[in-house]
PDB file of N, CA, C and O in Angstrom, chain B, residues numbered from 101:
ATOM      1  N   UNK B 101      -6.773  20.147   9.105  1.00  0.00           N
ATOM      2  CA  UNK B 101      -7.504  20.392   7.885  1.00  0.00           C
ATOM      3  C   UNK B 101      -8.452  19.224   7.640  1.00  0.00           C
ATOM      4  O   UNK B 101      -8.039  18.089   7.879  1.00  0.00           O
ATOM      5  N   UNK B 102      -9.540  19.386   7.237  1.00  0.00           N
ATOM      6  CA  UNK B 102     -10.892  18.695   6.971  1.00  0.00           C
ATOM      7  C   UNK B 102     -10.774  18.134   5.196  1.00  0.00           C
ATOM      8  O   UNK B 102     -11.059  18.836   4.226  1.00  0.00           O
ATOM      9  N   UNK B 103     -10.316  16.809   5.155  1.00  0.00           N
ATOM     10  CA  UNK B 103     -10.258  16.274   3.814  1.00  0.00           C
ATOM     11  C   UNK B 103     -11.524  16.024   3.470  1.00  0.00           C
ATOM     12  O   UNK B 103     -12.428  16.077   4.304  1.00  0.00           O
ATOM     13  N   UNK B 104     -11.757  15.679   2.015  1.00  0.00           N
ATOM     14  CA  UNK B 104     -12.829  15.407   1.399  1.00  0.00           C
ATOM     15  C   UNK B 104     -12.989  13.686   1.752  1.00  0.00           C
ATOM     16  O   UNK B 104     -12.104  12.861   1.523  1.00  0.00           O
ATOM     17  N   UNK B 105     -14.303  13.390   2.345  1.00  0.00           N
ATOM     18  CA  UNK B 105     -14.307  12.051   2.659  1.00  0.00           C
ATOM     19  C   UNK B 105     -14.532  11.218   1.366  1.00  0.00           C
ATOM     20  O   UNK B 105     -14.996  11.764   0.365  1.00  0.00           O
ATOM     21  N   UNK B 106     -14.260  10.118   1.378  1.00  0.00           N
ATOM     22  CA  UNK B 106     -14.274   8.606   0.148  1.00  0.00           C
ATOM     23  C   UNK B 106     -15.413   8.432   0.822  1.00  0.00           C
ATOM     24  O   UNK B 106     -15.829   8.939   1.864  1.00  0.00           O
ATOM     25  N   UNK B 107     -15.960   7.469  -0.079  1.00  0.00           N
ATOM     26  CA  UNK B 107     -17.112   6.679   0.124  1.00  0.00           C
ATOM     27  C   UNK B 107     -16.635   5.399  -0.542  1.00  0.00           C
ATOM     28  O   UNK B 107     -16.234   5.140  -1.676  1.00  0.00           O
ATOM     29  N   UNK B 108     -16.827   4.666   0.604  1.00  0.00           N
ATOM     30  CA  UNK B 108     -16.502   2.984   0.711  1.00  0.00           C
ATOM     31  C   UNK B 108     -17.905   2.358   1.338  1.00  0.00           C
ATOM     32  O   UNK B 108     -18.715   2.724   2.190  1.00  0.00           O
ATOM     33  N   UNK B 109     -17.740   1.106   0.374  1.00  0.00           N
ATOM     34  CA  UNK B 109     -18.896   0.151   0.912  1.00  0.00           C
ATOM     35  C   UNK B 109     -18.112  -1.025   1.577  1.00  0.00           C
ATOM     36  O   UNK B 109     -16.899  -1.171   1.423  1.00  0.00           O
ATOM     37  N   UNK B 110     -19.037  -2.000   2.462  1.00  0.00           N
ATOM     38  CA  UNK B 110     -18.963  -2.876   3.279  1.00  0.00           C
ATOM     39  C   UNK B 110     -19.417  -4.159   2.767  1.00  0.00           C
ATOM     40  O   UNK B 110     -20.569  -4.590   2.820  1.00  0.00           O
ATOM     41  N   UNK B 111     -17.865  -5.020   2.004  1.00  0.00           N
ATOM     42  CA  UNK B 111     -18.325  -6.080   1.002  1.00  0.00           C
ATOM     43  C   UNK B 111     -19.171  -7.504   2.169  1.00  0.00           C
ATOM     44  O   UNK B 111     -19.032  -7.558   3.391  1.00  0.00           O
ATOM     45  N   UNK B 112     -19.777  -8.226   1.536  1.00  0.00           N
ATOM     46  CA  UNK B 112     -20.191  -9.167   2.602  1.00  0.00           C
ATOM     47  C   UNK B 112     -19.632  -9.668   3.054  1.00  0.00           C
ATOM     48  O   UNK B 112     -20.222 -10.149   4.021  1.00  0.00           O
ATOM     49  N   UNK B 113     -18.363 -10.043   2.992  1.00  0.00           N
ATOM     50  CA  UNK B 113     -17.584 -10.592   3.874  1.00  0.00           C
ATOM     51  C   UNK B 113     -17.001  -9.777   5.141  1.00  0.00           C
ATOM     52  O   UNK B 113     -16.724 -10.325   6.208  1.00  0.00           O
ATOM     53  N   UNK B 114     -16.872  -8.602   4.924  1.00  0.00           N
ATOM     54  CA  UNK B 114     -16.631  -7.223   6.036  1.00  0.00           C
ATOM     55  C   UNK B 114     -15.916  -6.459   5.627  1.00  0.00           C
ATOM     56  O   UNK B 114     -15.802  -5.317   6.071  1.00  0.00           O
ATOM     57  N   UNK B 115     -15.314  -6.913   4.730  1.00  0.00           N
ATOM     58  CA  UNK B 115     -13.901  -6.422   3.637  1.00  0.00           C
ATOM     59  C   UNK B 115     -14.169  -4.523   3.356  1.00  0.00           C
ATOM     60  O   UNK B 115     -15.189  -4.360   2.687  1.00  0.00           O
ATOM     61  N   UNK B 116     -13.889  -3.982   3.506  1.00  0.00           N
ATOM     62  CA  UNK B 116     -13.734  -2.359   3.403  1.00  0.00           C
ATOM     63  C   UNK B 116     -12.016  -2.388   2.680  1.00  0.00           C
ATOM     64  O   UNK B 116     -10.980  -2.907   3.095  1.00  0.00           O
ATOM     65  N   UNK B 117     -12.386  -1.397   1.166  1.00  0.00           N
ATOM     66  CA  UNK B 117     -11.665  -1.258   0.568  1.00  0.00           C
ATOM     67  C   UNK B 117     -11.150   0.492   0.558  1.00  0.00           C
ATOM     68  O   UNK B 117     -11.668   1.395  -0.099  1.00  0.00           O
ATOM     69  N   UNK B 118     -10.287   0.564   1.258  1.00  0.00           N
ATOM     70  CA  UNK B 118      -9.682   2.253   1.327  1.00  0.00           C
ATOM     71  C   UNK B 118      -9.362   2.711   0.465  1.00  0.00           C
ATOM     72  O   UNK B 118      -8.677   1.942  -0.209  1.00  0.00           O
ATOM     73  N   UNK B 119      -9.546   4.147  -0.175  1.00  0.00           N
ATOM     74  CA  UNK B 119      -8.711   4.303  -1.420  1.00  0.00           C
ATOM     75  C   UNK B 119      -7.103   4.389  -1.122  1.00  0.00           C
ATOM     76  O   UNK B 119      -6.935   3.820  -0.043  1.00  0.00           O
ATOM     77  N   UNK B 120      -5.834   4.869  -1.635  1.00  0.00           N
ATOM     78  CA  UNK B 120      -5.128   4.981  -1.738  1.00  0.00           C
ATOM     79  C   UNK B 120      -4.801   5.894  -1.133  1.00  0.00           C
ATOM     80  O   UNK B 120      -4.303   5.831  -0.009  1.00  0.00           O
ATOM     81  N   UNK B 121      -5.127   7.410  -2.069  1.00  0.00           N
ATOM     82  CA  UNK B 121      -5.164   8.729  -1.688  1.00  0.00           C
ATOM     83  C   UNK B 121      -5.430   8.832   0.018  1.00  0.00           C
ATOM     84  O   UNK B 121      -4.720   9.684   0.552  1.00  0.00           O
ATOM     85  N   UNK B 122      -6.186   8.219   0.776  1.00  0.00           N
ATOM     86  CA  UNK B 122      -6.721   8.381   2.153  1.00  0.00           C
ATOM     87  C   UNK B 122      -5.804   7.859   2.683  1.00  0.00           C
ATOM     88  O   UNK B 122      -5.282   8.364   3.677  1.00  0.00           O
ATOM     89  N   UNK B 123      -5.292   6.469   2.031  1.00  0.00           N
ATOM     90  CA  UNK B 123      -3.888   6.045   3.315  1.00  0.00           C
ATOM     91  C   UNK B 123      -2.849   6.873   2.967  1.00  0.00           C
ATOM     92  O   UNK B 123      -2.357   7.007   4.088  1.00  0.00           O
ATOM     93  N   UNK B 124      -2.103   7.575   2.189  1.00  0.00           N
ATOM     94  CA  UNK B 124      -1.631   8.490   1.684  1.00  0.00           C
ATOM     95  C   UNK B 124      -1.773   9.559   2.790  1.00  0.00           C
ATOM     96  O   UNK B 124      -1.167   9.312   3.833  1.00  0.00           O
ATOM     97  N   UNK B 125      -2.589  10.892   2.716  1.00  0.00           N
ATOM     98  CA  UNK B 125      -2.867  11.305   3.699  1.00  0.00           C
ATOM     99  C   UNK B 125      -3.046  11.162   5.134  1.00  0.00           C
ATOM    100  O   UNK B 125      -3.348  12.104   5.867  1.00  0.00           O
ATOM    101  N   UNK B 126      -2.855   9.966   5.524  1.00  0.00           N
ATOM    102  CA  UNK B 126      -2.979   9.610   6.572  1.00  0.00           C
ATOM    103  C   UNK B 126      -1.742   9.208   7.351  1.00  0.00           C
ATOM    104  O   UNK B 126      -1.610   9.095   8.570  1.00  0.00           O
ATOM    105  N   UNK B 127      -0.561   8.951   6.037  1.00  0.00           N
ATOM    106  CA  UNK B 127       0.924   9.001   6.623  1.00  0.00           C
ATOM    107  C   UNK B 127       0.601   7.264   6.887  1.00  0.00           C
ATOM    108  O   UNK B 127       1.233   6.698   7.778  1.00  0.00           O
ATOM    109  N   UNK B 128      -0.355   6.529   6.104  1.00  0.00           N
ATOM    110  CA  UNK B 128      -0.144   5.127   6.324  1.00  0.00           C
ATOM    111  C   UNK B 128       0.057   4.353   4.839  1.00  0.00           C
ATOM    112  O   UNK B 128      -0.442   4.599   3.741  1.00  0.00           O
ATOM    113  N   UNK B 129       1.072   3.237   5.312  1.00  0.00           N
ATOM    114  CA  UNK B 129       1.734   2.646   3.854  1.00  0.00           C
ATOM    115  C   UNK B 129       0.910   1.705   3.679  1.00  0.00           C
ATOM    116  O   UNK B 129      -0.068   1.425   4.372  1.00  0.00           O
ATOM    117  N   UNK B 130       1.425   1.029   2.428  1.00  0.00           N
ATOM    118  CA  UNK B 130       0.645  -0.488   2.306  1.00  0.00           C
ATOM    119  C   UNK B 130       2.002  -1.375   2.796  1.00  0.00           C
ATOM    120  O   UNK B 130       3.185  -1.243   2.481  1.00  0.00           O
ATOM    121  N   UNK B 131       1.325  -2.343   3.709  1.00  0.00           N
ATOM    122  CA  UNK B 131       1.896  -3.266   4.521  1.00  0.00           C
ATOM    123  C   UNK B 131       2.230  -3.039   6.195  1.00  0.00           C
ATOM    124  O   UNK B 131       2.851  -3.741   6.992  1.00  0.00           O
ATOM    125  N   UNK B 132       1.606  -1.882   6.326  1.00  0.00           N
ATOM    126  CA  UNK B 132       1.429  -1.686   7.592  1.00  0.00           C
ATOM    127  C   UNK B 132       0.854  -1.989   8.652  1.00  0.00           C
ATOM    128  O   UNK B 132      -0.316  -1.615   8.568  1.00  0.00           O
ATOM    129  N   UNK B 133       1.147  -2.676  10.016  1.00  0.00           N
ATOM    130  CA  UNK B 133       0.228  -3.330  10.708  1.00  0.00           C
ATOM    131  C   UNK B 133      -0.587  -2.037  11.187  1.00  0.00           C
ATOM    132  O   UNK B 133      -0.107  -0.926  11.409  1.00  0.00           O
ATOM    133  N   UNK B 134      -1.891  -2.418  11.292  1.00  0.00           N
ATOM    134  CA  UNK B 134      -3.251  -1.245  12.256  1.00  0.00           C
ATOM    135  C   UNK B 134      -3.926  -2.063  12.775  1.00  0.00           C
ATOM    136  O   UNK B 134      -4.260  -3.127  12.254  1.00  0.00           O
ATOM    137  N   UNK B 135      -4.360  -1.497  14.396  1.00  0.00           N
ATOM    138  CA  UNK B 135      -5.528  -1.817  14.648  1.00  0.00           C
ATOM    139  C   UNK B 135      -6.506  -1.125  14.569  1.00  0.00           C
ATOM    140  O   UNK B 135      -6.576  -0.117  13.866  1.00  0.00           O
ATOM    141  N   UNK B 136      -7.451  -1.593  15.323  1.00  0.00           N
ATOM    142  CA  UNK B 136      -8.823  -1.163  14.355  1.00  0.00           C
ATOM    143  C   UNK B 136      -9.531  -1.483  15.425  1.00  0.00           C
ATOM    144  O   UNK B 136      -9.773  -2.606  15.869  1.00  0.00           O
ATOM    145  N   UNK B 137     -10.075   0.274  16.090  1.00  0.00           N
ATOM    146  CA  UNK B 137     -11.320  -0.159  16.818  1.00  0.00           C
ATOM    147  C   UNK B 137     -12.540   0.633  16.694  1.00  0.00           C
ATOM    148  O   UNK B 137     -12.576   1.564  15.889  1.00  0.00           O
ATOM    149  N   UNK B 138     -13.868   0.243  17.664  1.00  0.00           N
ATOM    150  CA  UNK B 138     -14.927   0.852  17.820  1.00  0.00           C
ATOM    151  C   UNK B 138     -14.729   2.489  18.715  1.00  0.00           C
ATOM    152  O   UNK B 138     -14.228   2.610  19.833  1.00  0.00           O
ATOM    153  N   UNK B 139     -15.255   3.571  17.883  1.00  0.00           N
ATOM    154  CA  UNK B 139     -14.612   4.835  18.603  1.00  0.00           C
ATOM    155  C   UNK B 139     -16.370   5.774  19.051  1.00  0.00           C
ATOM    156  O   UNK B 139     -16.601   6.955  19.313  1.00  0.00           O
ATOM    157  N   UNK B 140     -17.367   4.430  18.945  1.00  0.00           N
ATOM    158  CA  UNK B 140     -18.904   4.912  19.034  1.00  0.00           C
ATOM    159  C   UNK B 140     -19.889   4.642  18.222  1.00  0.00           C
ATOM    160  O   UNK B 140     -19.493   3.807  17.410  1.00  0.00           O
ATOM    161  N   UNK B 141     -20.840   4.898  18.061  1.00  0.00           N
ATOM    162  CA  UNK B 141     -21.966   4.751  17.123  1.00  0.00           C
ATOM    163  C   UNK B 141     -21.472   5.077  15.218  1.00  0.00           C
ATOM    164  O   UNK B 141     -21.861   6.161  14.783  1.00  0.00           O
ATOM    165  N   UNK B 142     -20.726   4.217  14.288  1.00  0.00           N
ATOM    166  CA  UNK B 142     -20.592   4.419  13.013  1.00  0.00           C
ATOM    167  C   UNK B 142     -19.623   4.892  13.293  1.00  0.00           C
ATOM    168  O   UNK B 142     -19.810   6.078  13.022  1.00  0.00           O
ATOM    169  N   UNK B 143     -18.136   4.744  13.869  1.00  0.00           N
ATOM    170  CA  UNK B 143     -17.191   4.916  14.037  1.00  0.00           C
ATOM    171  C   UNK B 143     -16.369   4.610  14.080  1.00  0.00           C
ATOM    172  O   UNK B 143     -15.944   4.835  15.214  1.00  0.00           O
ATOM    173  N   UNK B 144     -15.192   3.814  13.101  1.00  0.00           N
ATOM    174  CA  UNK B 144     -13.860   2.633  13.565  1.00  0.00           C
ATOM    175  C   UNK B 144     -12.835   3.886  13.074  1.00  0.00           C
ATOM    176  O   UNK B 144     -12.991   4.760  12.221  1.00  0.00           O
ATOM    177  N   UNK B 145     -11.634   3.558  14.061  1.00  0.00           N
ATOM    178  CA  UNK B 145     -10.624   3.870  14.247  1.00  0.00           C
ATOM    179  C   UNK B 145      -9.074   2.964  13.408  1.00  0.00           C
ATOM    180  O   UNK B 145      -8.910   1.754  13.566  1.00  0.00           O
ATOM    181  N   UNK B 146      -8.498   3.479  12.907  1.00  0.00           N
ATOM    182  CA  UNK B 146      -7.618   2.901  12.706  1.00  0.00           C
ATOM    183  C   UNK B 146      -6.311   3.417  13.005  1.00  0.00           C
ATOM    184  O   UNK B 146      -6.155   4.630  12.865  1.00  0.00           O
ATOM    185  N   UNK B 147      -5.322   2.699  13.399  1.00  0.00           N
ATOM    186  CA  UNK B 147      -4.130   3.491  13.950  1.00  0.00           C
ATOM    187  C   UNK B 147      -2.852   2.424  13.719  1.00  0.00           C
ATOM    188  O   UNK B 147      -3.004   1.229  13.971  1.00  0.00           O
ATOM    189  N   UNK B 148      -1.483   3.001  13.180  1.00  0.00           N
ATOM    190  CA  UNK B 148      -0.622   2.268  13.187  1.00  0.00           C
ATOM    191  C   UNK B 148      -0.321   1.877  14.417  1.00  0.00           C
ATOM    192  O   UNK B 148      -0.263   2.603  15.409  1.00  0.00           O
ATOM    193  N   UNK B 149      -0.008  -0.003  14.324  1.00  0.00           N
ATOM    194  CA  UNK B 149       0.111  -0.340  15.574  1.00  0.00           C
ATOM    195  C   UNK B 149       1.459   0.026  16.194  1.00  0.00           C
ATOM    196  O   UNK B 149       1.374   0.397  17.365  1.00  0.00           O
ATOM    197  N   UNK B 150       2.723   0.003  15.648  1.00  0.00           N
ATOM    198  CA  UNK B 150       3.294   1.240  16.173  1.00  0.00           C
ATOM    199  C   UNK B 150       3.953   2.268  16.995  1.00  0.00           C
ATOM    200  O   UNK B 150       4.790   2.508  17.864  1.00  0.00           O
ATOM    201  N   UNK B 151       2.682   2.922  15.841  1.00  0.00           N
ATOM    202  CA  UNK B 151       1.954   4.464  16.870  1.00  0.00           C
ATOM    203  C   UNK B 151       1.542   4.414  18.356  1.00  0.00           C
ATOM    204  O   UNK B 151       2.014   5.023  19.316  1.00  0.00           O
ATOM    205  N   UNK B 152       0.154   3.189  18.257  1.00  0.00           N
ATOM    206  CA  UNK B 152      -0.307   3.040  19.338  1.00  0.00           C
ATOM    207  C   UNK B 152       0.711   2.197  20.629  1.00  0.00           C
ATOM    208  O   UNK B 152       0.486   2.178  21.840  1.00  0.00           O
ATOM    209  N   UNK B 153       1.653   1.666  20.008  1.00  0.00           N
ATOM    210  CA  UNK B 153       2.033   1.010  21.357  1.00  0.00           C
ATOM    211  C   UNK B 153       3.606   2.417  21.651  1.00  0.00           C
ATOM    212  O   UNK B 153       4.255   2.646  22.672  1.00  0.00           O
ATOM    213  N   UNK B 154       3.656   2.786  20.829  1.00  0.00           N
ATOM    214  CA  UNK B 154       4.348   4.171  21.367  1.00  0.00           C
ATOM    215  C   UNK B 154       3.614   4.541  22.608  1.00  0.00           C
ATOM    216  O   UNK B 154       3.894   4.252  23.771  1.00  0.00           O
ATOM    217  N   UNK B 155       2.327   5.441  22.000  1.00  0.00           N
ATOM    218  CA  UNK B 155       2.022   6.440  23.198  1.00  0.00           C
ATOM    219  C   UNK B 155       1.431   5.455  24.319  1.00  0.00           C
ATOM    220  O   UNK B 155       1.428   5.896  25.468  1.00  0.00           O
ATOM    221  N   UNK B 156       0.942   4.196  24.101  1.00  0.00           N
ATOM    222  CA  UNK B 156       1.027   3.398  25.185  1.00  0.00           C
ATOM    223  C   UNK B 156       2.239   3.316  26.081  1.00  0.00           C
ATOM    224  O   UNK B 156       2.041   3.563  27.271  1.00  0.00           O
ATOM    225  N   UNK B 157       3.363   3.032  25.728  1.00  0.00           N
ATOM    226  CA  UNK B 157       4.429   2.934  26.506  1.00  0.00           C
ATOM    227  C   UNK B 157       4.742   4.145  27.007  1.00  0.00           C
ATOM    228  O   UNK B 157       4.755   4.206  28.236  1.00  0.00           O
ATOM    229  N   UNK B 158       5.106   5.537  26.155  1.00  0.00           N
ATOM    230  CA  UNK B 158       5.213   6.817  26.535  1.00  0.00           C
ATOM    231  C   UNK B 158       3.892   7.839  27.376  1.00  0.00           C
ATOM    232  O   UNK B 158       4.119   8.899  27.959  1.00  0.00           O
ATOM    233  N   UNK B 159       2.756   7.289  27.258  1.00  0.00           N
ATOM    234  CA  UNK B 159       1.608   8.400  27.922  1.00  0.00           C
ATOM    235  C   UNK B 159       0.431   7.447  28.278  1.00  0.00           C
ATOM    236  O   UNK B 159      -0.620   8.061  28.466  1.00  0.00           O
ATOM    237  N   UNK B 160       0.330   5.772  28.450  1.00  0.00           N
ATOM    238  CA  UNK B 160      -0.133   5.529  29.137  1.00  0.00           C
ATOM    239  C   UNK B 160      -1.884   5.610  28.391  1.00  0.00           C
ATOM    240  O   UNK B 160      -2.871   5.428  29.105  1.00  0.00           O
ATOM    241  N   UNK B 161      -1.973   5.852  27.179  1.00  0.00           N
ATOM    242  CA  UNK B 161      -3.423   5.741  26.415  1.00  0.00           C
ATOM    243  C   UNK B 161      -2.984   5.111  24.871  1.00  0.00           C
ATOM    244  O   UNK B 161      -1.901   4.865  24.339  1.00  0.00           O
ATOM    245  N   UNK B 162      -4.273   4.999  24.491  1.00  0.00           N
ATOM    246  CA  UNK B 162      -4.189   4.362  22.850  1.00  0.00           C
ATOM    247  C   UNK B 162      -4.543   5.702  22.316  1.00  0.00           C
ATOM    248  O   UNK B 162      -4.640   5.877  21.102  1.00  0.00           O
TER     249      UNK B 162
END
């Protein structure tokens, strides 16, 4: 299902403030480690780290 996107700005320091509701939906808490990468042109990824070293260990991708 296709959520309604937030609109977040990019404080000068780099700081991006998520709403709530989005980590919520996303099945992510506050205090959770993520990384965070480039997924293309205007694109970052975020993923519990985790998650990612799960399917790393189990399937060999991020």
């Amino acid at each position: 299902m296709i959520r309604e996107p937030a609109e977040v700005s990019v404080e000068p320091d780099g700081r991006v403030e998520l709403p709530l509701g989005l980590l919520a939906e996303a099945g992510i808490n506050v205090g959770d480690d993520l990384l965070a990468f480039s997924d293309g042109d205007g694109r970052i990824v975020l993923r519990r780290a985790s998650d990612a070293i799960d399917d790393l260990l189990n399937h060999g991708t991020l």
